[in-house]
ZAMARGU-4260 file (C-alpha; in steps of 0.2 Angstrom, whole numbers, plus 5000, padded with zeros to 4 digits):
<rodrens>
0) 4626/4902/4886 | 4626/4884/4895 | 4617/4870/4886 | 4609/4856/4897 | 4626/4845/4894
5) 4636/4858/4903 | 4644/4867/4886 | 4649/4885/4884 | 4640/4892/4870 | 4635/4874/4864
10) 4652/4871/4858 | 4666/4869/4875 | 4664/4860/4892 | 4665/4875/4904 | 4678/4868/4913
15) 4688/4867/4899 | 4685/4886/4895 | 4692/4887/4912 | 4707/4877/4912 | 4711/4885/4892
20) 4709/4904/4904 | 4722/4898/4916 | 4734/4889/4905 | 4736/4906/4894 | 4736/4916/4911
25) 4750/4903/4916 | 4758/4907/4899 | 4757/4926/4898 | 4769/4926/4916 | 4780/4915/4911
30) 4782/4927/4895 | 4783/4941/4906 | 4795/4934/4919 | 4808/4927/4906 | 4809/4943/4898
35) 4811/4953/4915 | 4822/4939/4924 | 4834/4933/4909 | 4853/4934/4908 | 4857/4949/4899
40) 4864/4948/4882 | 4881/4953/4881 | 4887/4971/4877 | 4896/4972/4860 | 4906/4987/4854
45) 4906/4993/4832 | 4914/5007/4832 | 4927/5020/4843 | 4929/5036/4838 | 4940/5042/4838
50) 4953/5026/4841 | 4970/5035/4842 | 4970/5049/4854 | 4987/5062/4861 | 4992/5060/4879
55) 4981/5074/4888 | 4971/5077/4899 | 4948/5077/4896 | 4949/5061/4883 | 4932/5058/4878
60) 4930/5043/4863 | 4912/5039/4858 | 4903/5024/4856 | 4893/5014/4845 | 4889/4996/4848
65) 4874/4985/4855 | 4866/4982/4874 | 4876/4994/4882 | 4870/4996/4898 | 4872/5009/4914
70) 4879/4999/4927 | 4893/4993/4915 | 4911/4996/4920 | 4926/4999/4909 | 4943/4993/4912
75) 4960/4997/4903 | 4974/4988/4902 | 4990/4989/4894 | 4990/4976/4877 | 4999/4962/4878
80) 5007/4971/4894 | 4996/4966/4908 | 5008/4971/4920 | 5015/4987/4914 | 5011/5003/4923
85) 4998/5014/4915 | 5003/5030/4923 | 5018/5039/4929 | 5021/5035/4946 | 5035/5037/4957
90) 5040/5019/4961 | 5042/5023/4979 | 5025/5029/4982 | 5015/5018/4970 | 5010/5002/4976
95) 5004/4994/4960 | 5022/4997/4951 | 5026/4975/4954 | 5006/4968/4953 | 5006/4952/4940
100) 4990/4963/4933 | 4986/4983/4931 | 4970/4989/4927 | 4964/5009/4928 | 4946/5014/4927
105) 4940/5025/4915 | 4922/5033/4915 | 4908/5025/4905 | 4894/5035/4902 | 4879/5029/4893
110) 4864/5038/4881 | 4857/5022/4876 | 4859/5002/4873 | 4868/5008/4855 | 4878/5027/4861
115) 4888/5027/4875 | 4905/5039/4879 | 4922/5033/4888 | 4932/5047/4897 | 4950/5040/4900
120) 4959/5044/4915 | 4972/5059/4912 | 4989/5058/4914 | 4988/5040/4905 | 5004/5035/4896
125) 5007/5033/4877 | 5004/5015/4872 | 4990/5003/4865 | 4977/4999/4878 | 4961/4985/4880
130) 4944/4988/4884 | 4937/4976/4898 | 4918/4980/4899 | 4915/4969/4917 | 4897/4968/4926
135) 4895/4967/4946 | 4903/4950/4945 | 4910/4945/4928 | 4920/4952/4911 | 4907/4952/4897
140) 4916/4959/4883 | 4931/4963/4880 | 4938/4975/4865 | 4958/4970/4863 | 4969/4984/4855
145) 4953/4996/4856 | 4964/5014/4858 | 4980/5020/4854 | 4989/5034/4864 | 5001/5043/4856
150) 5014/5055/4867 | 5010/5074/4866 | 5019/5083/4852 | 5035/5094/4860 | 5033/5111/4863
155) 5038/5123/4847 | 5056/5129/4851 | 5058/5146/4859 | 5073/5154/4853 | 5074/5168/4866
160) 5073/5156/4879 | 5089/5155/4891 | 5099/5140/4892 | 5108/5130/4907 | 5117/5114/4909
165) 5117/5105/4924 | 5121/5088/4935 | 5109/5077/4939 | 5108/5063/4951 | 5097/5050/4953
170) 5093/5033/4948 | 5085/5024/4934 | 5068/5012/4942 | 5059/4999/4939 | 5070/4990/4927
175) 5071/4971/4922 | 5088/4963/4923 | 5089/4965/4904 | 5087/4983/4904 | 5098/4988/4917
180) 5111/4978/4908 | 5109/4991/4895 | 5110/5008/4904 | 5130/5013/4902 | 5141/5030/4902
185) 5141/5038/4886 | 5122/5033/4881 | 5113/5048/4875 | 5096/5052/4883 | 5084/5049/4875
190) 5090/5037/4864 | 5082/5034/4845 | 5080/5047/4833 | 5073/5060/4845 | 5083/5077/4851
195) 5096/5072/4864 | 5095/5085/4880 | 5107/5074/4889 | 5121/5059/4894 | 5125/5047/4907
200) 5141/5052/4916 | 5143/5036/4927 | 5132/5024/4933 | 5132/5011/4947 | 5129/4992/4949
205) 5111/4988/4947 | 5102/4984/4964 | 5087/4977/4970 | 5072/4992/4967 | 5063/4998/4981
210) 5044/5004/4984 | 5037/5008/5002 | 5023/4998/5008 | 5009/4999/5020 | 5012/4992/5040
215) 4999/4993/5050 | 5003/5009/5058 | 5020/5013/5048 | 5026/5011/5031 | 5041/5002/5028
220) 5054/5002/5013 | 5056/4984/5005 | 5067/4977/4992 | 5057/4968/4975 | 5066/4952/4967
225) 5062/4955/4950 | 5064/4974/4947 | 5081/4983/4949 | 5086/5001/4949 | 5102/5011/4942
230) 5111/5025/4951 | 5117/5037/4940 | 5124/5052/4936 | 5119/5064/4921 | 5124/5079/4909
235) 5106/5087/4907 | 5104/5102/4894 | 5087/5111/4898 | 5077/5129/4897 | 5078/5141/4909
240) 5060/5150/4915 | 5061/5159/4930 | 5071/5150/4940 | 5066/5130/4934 | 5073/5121/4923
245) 5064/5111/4909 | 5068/5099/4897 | 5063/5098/4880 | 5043/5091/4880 | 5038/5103/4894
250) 5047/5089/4910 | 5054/5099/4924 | 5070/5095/4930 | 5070/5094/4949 | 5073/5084/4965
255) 5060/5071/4966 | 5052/5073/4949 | 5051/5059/4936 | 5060/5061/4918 | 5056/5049/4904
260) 5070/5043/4895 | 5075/5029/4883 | 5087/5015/4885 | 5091/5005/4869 | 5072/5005/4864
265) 5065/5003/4881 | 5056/5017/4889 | 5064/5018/4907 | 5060/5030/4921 | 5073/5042/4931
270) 5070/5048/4946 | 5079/5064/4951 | 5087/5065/4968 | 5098/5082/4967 | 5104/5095/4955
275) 5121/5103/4953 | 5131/5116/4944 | 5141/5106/4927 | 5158/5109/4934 | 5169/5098/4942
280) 5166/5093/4960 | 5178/5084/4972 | 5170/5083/4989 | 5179/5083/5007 | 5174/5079/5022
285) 5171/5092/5034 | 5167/5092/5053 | 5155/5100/5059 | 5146/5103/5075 | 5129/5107/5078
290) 5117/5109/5090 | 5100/5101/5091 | 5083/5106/5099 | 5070/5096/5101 | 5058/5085/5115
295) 5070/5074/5126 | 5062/5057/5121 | 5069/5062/5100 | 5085/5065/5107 | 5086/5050/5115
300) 5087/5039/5098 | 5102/5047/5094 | 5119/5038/5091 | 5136/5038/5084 | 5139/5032/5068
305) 5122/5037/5064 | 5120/5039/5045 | 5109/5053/5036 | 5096/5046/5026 | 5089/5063/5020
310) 5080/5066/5002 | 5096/5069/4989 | 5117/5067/4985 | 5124/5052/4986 | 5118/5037/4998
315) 5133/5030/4999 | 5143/5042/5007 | 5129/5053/5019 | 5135/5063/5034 | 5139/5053/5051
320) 5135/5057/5068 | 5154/5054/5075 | 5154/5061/5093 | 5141/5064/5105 | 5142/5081/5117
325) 5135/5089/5131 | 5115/5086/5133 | 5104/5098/5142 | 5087/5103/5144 | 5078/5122/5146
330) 5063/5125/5143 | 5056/5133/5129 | 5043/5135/5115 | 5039/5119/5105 | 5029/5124/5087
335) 5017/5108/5084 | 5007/5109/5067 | 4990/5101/5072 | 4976/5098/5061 | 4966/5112/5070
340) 4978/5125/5068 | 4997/5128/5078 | 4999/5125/5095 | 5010/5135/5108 | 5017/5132/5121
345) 5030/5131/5134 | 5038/5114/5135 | 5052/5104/5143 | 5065/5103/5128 | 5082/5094/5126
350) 5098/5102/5121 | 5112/5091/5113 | 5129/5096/5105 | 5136/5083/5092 | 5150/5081/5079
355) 5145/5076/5061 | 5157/5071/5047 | 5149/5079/5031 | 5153/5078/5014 | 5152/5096/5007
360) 5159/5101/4990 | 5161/5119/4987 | 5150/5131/4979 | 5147/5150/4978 | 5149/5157/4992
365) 5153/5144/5005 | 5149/5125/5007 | 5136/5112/5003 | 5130/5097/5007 | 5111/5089/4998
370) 5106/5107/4994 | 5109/5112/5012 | 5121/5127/5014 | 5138/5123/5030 | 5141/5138/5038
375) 5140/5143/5055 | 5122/5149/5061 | 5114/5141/5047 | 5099/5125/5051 | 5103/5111/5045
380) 5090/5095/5044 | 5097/5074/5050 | 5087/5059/5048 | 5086/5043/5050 | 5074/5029/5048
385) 5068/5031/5067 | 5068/5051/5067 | 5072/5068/5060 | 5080/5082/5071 | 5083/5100/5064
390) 5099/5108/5072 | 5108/5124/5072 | 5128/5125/5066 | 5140/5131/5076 | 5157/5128/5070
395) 5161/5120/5052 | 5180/5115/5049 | 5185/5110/5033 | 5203/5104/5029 | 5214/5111/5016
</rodrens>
């Protein structure tokens, strides 16, 4: 195999051979490597089907494209509206309501690097949305105008159904200046061509929104600089089913629920604080006096002129802590709901007799004031932003 001058097969040195072997051995790694350690190419998407969808829950939109691949994430975000909420979210609980930019995950499941499937997040609100495909560390592609949502067609009209009108108080949230400008009484609700199921009665001054924030151990109620919020008062029309009320789309009417409504073409949000009868109300100020019960140290906080800030009616005129009576303590039975389970026991518990000036407008059979009934022997619930103290009535005087 070696001649006398050292060449394999009479034709190449051997340490040629030998240097050739580990140049193609050198080769073959590289070859290797490069095709394990290189930069992915980026995912690109054909086709969505389908690309216009109805507001509902379980969407699922297929799709076609090129070097899709598993550890992909998708993003949406509003089109052109990269600050506009995505869900519906009551403003004081949602902490994303005033970020610059809102994204919402949606599922991304993959077959292959050409078949994948995206399941959107439900209770999405109507609009056009963006696709943002992004790795562990970076966006990679990104699909602008990709789905269209389209609000959920009304229920079909039931004849038979009974119908109610009602009050209802609140305040339109989360508006810019513009759009508060534009909320006055007399608008129809909502406005544009669809069926109208209600008015604006009055409305207030525009004031600076509020959403509640995390501190630390406590959460605290702050003001925003560029959102603003209308209190208002409407003429609602809705369906009666069992004892709720609903509006036409399927919205139920009621304290702390959200209603979608329309200001001048702009979709704006109403948060609903009370309901009341449709009949004329003129409400007195009544004194009251109540006795509370509760663990020494809460009684304590108590003061005159302390103002309820309790869920409903108007803020601007709440019930008022006037006088301050006799305090006491006896011990009794404290009820403490515990994560394990309810704890009884006897305890040392403070007694305090004060006089409230409440605002109460008349109803069937007797007085009320935020959906609480005024009579003697009823409970009645006060708060404020340092405690809540649940009291018995004794005496309710109301002028003539």
């Amino acid at each position: 195999m070696i001649d006398q001058e050292g060449r394999l097969f009479g034709g190449v040195n051997l340490f040629d051979a030998v240097a050739g072997v580990v140049v193609l051995i050198m080769l073959a790694l590289g070859v290797a490597g490069y095709r394990i350690l290189r930069v992915p190419v980026a995912p690109t998407i054909a086709t969505l089907t389908p690309s216009t969808v109805t507001a509902g829950p379980d969407i699922r939109i297929a799709v076609k494209g090129d070097n899709l691949l598993p550890y992909l994430r998708l993003y949406l975000q509003r089109t052109n509206k990269p600050s506009a909420v995505m869900h519906d979210l009551n403003p004081m609980t949602s902490f994303d309501n005033y970020a610059l930019v809102n994204y919402t995950q949606a599922r991304f499941l993959v077959e292959s690097p050409q078949l994948a499937e995206i399941r959107l997040p439900d209770n999405l609100l109507p609009g056009t949305y963006d696709f943002i495909l992004q790795n562990e560390a970076n966006i990679v592609a990104v699909r602008e105008a990709a789905v269209v949502v389209n609000p959920p067609p009304p229920p079909p009209p039931r004849a038979g159904d009974p119908k109610a009108v009602v009050r209802v108080r609140g305040a339109f949230t989360n508006l810019t200046k513009e759009v508060a400008a534009k909320l006055a009484a007399g608008a129809r609700l909502p406005g544009g061509s669809a069926e109208s199921w209600g008015e604006i009665l009055s409305v207030k001054p525009p004031a600076p929104a509020e959403v509640r924030l995390d501190a630390g151990e406590k959460s605290i109620v702050s003001r925003m600089t560029n959102r603003w919020q209308v209190g208002a008062e409407l003429r609602a029309r809705c369906d009666v089913d069992g004892f709720k009320c609903y509006l036409p789309g399927g919205a139920l009417l009621a304290p702390g629920k959200n209603v979608q409504a329309d200001a001048g073409g702009t979709p704006v949000i109403f948060v609903v604080s009370e309901i009341a009868p449709d009949e004329p109300e003129r409400a007195v100020n009544a004194s009251v006096t109540i006795r509370l019960q509760d663990r020494p140290e809460v009684l304590a906080l108590i003061r005159e002129q302390d103002a309820d800030v309790s869920p409903g009616g108007d803020r601007d005129s709440p019930a008022r802590i006037v006088a301050l009576g006799r305090r006491s303590e006896r011990t009794s039975e404290l009820n403490e709901s515990l994560i394990d389970g309810t704890v009884r026991g006897p305890e040392k518990v403070g007694v305090l007799e004060c006089t409230l000036r409440v605002p109460v407008t008349k109803v069937a059979g007797g007085w009320s004031y935020r959906s609480q009934v005024i009579k003697a022997g009823a409970a009645i619930v006060f708060q404020t932003d340092a405690y809540v103290v649940r009291g018995t009535i004794t005496s309710v005087t109301v002028p003539r």
